[in-house]
Structures are given as C-alpha cells and as structure tokens.
C-alpha positions as CSV (number, residue, x, y, z in Angstrom):
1,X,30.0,39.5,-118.7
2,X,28.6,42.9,-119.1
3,X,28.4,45.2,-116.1
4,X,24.3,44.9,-116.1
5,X,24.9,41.4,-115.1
6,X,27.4,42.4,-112.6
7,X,24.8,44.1,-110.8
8,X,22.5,41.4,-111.3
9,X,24.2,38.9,-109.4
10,X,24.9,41.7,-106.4
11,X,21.2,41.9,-106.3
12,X,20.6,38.4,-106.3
13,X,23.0,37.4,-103.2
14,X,22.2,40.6,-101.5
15,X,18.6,39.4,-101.7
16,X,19.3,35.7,-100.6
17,X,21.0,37.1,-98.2
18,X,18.1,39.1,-96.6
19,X,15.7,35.9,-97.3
20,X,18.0,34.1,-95.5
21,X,18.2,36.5,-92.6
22,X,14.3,36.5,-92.4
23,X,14.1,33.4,-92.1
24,X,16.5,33.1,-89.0
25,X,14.4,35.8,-87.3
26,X,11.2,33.9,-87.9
27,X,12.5,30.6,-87.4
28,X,13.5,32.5,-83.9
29,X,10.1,34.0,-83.1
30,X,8.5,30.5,-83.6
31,X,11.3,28.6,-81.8
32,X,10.8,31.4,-78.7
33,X,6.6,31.3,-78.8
34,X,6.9,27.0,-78.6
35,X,9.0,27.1,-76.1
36,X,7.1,30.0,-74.1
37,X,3.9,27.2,-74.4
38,X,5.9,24.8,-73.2
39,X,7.0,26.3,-70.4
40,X,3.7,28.0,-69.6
41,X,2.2,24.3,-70.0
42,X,5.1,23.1,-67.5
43,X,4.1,25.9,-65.2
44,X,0.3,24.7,-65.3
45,X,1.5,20.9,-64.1
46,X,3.9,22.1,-61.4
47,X,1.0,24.3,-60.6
48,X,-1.7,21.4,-60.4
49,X,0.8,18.8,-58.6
50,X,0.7,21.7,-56.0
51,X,-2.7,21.9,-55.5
52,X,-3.2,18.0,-55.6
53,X,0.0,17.4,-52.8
54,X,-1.6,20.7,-50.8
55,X,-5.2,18.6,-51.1
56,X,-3.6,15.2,-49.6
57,X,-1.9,17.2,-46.8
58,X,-5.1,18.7,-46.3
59,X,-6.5,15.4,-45.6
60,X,-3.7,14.2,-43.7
61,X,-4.3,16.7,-41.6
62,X,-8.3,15.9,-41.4
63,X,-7.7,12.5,-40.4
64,X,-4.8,13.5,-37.6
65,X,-7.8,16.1,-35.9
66,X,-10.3,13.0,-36.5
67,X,-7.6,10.5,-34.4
68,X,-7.4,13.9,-31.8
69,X,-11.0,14.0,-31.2
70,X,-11.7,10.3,-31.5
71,X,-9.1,10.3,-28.2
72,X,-11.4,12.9,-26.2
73,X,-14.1,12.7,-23.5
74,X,-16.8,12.4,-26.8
75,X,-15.5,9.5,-28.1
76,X,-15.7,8.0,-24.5
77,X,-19.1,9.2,-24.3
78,X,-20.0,7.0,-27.9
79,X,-17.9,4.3,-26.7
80,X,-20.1,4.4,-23.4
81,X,-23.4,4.7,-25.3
82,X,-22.6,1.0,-27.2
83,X,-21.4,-0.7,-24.4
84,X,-23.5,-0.5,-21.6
85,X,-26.3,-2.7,-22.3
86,X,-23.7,-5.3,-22.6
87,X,-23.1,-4.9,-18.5
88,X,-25.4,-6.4,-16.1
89,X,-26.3,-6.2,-12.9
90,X,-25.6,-9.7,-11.0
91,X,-27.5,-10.2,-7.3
92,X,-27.2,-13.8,-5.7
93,X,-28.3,-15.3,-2.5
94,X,-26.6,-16.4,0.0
95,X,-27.0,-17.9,4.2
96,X,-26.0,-14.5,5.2
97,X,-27.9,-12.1,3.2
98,X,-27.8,-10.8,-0.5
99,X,-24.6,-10.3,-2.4
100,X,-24.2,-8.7,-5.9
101,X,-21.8,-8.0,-8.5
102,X,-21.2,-7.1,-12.1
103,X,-20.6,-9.0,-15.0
104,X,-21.1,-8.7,-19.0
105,X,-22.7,-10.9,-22.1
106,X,-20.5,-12.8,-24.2
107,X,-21.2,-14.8,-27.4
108,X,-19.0,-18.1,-27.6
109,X,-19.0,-19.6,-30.9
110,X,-23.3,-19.3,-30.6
111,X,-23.4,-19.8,-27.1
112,X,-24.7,-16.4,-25.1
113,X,-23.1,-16.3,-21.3
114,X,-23.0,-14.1,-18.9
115,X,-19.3,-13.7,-17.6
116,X,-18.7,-12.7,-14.0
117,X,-16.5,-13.4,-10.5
118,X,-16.6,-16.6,-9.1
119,X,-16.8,-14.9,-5.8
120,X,-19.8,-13.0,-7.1
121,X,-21.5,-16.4,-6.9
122,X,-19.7,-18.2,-4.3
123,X,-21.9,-19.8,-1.9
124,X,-25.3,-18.8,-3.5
125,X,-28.6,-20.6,-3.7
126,X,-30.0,-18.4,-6.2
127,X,-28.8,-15.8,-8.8
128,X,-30.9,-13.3,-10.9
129,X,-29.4,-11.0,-13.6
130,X,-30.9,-7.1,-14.4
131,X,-30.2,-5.8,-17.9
132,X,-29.3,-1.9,-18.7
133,X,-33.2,-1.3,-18.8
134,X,-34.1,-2.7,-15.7
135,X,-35.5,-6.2,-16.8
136,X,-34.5,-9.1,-14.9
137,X,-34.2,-12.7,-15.1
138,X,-33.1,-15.9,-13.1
139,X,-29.9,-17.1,-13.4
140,X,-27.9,-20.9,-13.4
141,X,-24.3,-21.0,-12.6
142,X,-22.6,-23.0,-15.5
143,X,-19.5,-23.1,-14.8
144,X,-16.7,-21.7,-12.4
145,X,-12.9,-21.9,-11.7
146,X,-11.9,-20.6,-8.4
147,X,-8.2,-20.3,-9.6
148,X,-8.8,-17.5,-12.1
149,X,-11.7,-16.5,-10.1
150,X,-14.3,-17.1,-13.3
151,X,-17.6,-18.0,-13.5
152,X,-19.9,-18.6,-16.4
153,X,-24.1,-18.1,-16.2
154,X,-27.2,-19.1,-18.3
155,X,-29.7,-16.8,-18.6
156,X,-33.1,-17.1,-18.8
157,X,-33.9,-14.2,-21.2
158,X,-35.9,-13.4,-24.6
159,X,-32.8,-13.3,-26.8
160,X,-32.9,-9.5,-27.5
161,X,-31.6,-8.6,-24.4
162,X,-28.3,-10.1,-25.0
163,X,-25.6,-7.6,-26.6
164,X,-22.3,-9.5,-26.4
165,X,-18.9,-7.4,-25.9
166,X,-16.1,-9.1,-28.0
167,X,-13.6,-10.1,-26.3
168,X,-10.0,-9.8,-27.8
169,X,-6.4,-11.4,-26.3
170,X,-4.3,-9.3,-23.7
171,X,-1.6,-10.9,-25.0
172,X,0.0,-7.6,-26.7
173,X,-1.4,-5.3,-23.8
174,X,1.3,-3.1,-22.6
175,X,1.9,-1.0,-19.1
176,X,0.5,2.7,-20.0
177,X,-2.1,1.5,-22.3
178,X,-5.5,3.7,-21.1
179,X,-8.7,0.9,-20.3
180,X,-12.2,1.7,-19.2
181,X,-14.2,-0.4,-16.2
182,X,-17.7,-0.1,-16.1
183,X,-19.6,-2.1,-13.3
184,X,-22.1,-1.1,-10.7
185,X,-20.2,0.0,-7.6
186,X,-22.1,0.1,-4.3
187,X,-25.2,-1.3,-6.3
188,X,-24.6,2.0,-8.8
189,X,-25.7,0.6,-11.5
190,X,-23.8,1.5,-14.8
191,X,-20.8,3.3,-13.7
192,X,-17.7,3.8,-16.2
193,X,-14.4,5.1,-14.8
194,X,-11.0,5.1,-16.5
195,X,-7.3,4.7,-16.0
196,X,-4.7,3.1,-17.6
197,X,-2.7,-0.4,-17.4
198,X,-0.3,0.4,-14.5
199,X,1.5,-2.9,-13.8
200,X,1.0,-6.7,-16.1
201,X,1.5,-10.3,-14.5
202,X,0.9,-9.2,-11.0
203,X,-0.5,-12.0,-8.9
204,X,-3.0,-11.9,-5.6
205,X,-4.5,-14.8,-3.4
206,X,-7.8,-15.4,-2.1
207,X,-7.1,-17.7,0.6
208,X,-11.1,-18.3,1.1
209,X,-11.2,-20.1,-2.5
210,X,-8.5,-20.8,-3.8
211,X,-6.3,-22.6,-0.9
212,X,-3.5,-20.6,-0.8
213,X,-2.9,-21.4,-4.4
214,X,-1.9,-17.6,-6.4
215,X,-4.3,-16.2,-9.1
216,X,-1.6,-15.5,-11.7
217,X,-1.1,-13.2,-14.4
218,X,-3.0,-10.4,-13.0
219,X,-4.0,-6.8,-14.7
220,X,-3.2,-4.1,-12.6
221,X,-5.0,-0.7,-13.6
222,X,-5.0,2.7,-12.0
223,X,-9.3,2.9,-13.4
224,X,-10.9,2.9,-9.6
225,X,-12.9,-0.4,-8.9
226,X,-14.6,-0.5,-5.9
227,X,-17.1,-3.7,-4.3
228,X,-19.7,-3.9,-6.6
229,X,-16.8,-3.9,-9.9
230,X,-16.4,-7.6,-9.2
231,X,-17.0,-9.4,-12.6
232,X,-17.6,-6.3,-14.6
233,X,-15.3,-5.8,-18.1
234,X,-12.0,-4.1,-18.5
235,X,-12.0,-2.5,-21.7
236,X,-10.1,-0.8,-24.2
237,X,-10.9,2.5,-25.8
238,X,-12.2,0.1,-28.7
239,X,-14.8,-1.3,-26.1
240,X,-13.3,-4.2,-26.5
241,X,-13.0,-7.1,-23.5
242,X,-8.9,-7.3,-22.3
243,X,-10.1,-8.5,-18.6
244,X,-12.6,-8.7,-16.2
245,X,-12.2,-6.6,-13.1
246,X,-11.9,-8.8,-9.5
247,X,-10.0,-7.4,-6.7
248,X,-8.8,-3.7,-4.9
249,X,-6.4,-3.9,-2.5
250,X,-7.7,-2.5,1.0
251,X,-7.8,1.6,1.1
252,X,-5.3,1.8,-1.5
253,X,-6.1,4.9,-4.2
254,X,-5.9,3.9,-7.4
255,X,-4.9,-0.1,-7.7
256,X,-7.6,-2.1,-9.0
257,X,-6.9,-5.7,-10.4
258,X,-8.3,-8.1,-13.3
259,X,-8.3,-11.2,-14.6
260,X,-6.8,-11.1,-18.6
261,X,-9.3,-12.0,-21.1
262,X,-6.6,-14.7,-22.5
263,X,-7.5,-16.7,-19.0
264,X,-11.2,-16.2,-20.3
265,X,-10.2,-17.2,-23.9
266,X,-8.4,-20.2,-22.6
267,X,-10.8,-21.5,-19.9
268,X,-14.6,-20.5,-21.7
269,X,-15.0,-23.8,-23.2
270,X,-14.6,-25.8,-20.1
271,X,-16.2,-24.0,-17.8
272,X,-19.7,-24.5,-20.4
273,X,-18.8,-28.3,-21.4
274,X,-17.7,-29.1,-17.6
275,X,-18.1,-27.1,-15.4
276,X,-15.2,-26.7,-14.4
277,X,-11.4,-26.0,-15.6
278,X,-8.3,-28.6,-14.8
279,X,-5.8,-26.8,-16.7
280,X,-3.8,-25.3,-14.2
281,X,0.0,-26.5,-14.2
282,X,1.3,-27.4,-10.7
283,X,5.0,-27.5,-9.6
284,X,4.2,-28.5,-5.7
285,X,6.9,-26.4,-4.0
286,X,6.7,-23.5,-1.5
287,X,9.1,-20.5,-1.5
288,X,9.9,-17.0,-1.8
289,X,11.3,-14.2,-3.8
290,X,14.8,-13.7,-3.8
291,X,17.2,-10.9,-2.7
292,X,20.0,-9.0,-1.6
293,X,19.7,-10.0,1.9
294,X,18.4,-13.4,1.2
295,X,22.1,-13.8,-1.1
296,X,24.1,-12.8,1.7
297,X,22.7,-15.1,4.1
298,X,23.3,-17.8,1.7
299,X,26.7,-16.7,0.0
300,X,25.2,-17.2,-3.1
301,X,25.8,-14.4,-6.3
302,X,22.2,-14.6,-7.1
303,X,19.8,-11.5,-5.9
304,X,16.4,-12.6,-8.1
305,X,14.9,-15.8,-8.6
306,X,12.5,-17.8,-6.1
307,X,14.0,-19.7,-3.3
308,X,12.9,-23.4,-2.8
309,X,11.6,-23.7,0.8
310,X,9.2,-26.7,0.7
311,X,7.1,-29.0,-1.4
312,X,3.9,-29.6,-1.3
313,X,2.5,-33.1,-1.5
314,X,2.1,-34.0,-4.3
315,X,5.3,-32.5,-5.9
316,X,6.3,-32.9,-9.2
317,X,9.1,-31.3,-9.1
318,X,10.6,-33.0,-6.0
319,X,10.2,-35.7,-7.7
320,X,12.4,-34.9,-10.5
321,X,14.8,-33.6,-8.4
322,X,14.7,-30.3,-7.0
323,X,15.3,-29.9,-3.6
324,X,14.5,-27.2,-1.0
325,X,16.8,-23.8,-0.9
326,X,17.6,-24.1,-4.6
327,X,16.9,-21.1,-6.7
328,X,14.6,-20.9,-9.9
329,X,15.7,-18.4,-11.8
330,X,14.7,-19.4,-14.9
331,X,11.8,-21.4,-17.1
332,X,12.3,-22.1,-20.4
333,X,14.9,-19.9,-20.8
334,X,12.5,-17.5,-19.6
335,X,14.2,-15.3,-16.4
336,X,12.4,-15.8,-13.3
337,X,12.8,-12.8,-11.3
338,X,10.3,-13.7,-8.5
339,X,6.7,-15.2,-7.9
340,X,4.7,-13.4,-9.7
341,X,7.2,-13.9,-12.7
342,X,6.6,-17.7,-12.0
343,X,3.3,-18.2,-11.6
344,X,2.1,-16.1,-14.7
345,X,4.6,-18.2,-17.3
346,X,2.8,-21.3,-15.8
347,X,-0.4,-20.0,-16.3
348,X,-0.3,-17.8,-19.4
349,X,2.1,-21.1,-21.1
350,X,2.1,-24.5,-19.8
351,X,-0.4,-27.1,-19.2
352,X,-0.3,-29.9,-17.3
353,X,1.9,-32.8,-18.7
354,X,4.0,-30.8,-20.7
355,X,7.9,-31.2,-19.4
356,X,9.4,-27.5,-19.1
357,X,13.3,-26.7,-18.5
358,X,13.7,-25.1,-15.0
359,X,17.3,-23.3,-14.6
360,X,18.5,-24.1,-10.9
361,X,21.0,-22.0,-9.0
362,X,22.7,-24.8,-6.4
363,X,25.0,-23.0,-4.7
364,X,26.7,-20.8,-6.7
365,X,26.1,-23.8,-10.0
366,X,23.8,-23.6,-12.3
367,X,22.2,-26.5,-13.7
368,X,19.0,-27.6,-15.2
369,X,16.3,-29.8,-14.3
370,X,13.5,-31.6,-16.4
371,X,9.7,-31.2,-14.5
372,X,6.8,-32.8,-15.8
373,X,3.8,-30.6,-15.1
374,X,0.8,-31.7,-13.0
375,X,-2.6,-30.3,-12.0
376,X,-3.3,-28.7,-9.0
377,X,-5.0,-30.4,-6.5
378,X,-9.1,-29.4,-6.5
379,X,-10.2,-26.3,-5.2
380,X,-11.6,-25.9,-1.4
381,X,-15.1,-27.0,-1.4
C-alpha cells in the first residue's frame, strides 16, 4: 500500500468521523426542539385544566351566594308574594256574636277544601270565606274532628279563586328548623311572621271540645300567633304546609302551637267522606308523669315514665291487665318518658285494633303487657 493511500484512508475516517459527529448534534437539536413542543403543549393543558377547575369553583361559588340570598328577607318577600292568596279569611256566626279565623286552600286528590280550626267553626250557624282580594263566599262545614282540632269547608267559589298550598309530611321536621305563619290576627288580614320549630310532640287540651282527652303530637314554634292565627298554615321556607297554627298559651312571648300536617294527611279523607274521624287509639287510663319525687315516694328506681292512676270506662288496657300505680315506660320498644311522649306515639302510630307492647314497671319488675287498641269515646256534643 503506497503512502497516497495511507492518507486516503486518514481522510476517509477522519471524515466519517465528523459525519458522524454531525449527526449527533443534529439528532440532538431535533430531540431538544420535540421535546421543547411537548412540554410547551403539556404547559397549554395544565394551563387550560386551570382555567376550566378556576371556572367550576367560580360557579360553586355562584350557586353558594344564590343559597345565601335565597335565605334572606327577599326570598321571604317572593315566598310571601305566592303564598298569600292561598290564606283566607274565615268569619262564622255564632249565639254570641261573630267569630273569625284563618285558614288556607287545599287540593285533595281533585277535591278543593278550605282547611281551618275546628274551634274557628265551633258552634256556628253560618260561615263565609274572603279571598286575598277581598271576594267572599258562603261556606258549608264538611267535616271536623275535635281531637286534632280540624275542620274541612266547601266553598262556594268560581274555581279561580282557589290557589292550593301543598302540603308535605312533618314527619322529618326537626327542633331549630325556621317556619313562617301567615293568618289574620285581630282581623289583620294577611299577616306573615316567622320563627322557628322550638319544641316537637308537645301536647295541649281544650277541655271545651275535646273532654279532657289531649290533642297530641303538637308543633311548638317561636313565629308569634296571636287570636285570629287560628286555622292559618305553618310553613316552611319552601311555602310548603308542615301544620296548621291552633293555640298560644296565655301572655306567653313567643310559644305558639300547631297541629302537624301528618294529622291533616292522615285524617283529610275522612273528614270529606264522613264527616268525621274515628281513628284515634284509646288506652282508657288516667295518670301522670313520673319523677324524682314521685320515685321516692314509691321506692321505685324509675324517675320517667307515666304513672297509672285510674281507668276510664271503657278501658282497654285494664282489661288486659294493667292496673293502677304501674309505670309505662315504654311502647313498642319506644321509651315513654312522660304524657306528651305517650300520647303523640298513639297518635302519630297506632290505630285502633292494632295490639301494641306496653313495657310496665311493677315495682321495681319490669314486665310487658299486650293492649288491644280502641277508639275513644265521641267527642262532647
């Protein structure tokens, strides 16, 4: 091999050399520039997530001020606005003069009612009913119950004037909950006040209608109802029906009472088909709430409950057993703390005929006893 070759093949791999060394660097530059677009295109997705995750908080945040306002004295003002034609204005007559009271439309299953008080309409010859807008219209008395202190009208009205108010169950009501009462107190026609549930399954007596006999399950409300409230709906900030507003308690600020629209639920149908309502489960005994003092005197261990003291005749449960200073302290399994406790479970969940468990303290035993409900007597005429 000649020395001209020699330097031939120096060249040669000298030259490869360099092509290959090229090539590195531009295999390099193109490497870097695709991954530069890549990241730059990575960037541009982050960057886009980012604005759609800022745009849903946005609207989270839009719908959070919509639930604030919705909660304010405008939204009660709206609420107001579609309910009120829904109240009326009830005036009856009576022997000693005109009475009136409050009460609201209600569409059952097609048939329009007016819902109100039975003592609204107690003792009255004649009833007439004024709409929101001042038209007004004679009235028959369908149906009534004195032990839940309902009554059902008929009104004699073009159909347009009706605006029913739904009415929902107060079965998941809870103490706290804020309700609305709109009525017409002292004949002010139209009035809304608020408040909020402050006590559930209270129960009161009206001694004039109802025989002693307790008017169970009872709303208690801090809204102020004053005579004239008497029939008129409870609502919720919906302006939806959870009881219809009966009693106050004499110059006490703030305690208002109503009837829960489950007793209205339960009873509507009878009251239009009858007339009346039977369904109120009857345990004939007499008694009172348990306590500390009451236990001592007895040397029983037992400070809650409701102390047997009489029967009544008939008695259903004496019948089956029970006899007079035993202790109910439970129904159903359900505790029985004191009255109030008893006569809302048999109202708000028995009928009559049904058999319920009653849980006895005798003594310092406990044992149960089997009752099979019955009806209580009929109302005082």
């Amino acid at each position: 091999m000649g020395e001209f070759d020699e330097h031939y093949i120096k060249f040669s791999s000298a030259f490869l050399i360099l092509i290959f060394a090229a090539g590195l660097m531009v295999g390099g530059i193109v490497s870097c520039y695709i991954t530069f677009r890549e990241i730059n295109s990575l960037k541009s997705e982050v960057s886009n997530l980012e604005a759609q995750v800022s745009k849903q908080w946005g609207f989270q945040n839009v719908t959070y001020q919509n639930i604030t306002i919705y909660q304010n004295s405008t939204a009660l003002a709206e609420m107001y606005e579609r309910v009120k034609d829904s109240v009326v204005l009830i005036i009856g007559t009576t022997s000693e003069g005109r009475v009136q009271g409050s009460g609201f439309v209600y569409n059952f299953f097609g048939t329009i009612v007016v819902v109100t008080n039975y003592h609204v309409v107690h003792d009255t010859t004649s009833v007439s009913v004024t709409f929101s807008n001042g038209n007004g219209y004679a009235t028959t008395v369908v149906g009534t119950d004195p032990y839940a202190d309902l009554a059902v009208l008929s009104v004699d009205a073009p159909e347009d004037e009706f605006k029913p108010l739904e009415v929902v169950s107060s079965s998941t009501l809870r103490v706290g909950d804020p309700v609305i009462a709109i009525g017409n107190p002292y004949g002010l026609v139209g009035s809304m006040t608020t408040g909020v549930i402050s006590a559930l399954g209270r129960t009161i007596a009206e001694e004039e209608y109802t025989g002693g006999f307790a008017i169970a399950n009872i709303i208690q409300t801090s809204a102020p109802i004053n005579p004239g409230n008497s029939g008129g709906p409870l609502l919720n900030y919906c302006g939806k029906v959870i009881g219809i507003t009966t009693a106050i308690i004499a110059d006490s600020q703030g305690l208002g009472f109503a009837i829960p629209s489950n007793t209205l639920l339960r009873e509507t149908e009878a009251l239009i088909e009858t007339g009346s309502y039977d369904g109120h489960s009857y345990l004939g005994l007499k008694g009172t709430n348990m306590n500390y003092e009451i236990a001592q005197e007895m040397g029983v261990n037992v400070t809650y409950g409701w102390k047997i003291l009489d029967f009544l005749d008939p008695s259903p449960a004496k019948d089956c057993g029970v006899k007079i200073n035993d202790i109910i302290i439970a129904m159903d399994n359900t505790t029985i703390k004191n009255s109030d406790d008893l006569a809302s479970y048999l109202e708000e969940n028995t009928l009559p005929r049904e058999t319920v468990i009653l849980t006895i303290r005798r003594g310092n035993e406990t044992t149960e006893v089997l009752v099979t409900l019955e009806s209580r007597p009929p109302p005082p005429a």
